[in-house]
N, C-alpha and C positions, 0 to 999 in steps of 0.2 A: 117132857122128855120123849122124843121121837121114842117108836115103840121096834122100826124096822131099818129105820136109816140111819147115819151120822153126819154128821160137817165136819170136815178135817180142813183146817186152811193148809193152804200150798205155801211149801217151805220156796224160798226166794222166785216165786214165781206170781205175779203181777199182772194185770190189765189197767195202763193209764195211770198206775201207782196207785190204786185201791186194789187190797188183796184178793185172791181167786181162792173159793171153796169149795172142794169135791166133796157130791152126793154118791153118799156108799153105803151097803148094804154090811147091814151089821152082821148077818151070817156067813155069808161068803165072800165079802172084803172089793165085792164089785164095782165100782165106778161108775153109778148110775149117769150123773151128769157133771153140774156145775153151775155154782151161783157164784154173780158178781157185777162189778157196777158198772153199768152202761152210760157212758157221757150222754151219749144224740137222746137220751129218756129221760137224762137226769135222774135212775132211779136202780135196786139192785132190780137183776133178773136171773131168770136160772138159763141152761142151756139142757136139752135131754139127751140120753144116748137113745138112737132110734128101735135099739132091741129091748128096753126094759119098759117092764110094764106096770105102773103106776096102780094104785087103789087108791079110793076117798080119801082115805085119814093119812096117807104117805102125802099127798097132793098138800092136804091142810100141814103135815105140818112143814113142806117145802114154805109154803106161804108165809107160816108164824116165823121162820126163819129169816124170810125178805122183811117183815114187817119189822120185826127184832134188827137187823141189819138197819135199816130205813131210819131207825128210831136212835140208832147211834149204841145199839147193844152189843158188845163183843160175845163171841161165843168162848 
């Protein structure tokens, strides 16, 4: 369980008809980025907002979230 962020899927909102997941900040409700599936990769990716500022274990668990996604894990 992420310690600082959350995944919220986006209510009727889509990329290529796989769903889009905003990366938000569990204290102040901010919209770090977004992760979702990229056809030309074949694979999930996140997208970042260029003012937030990332640490080690937020990075890992953006990751465990792709990999969880990748693996056919719903959140």
């Amino acid at each position: 369980m992420p310690k600082f962020i959350e995944f919220r899927r986006r209510k009727n909102k889509n990329y290529r008809g796989q769903p889009i997941y905003e990366i938000v900040n569990k204290k102040s409700g901010y919209i770090l980025g977004q992760a979702f599936y990229y056809p030309p990769w074949r694979q999930w990716v996140t997208r970042m907002d260029e003012v937030a500022v990332w640490s080690e274990d937020c990075l890992a668990d953006v990751r465990a979230f792709l990999v969880g996604l990748k693996n056919g894990l719903q959140p």
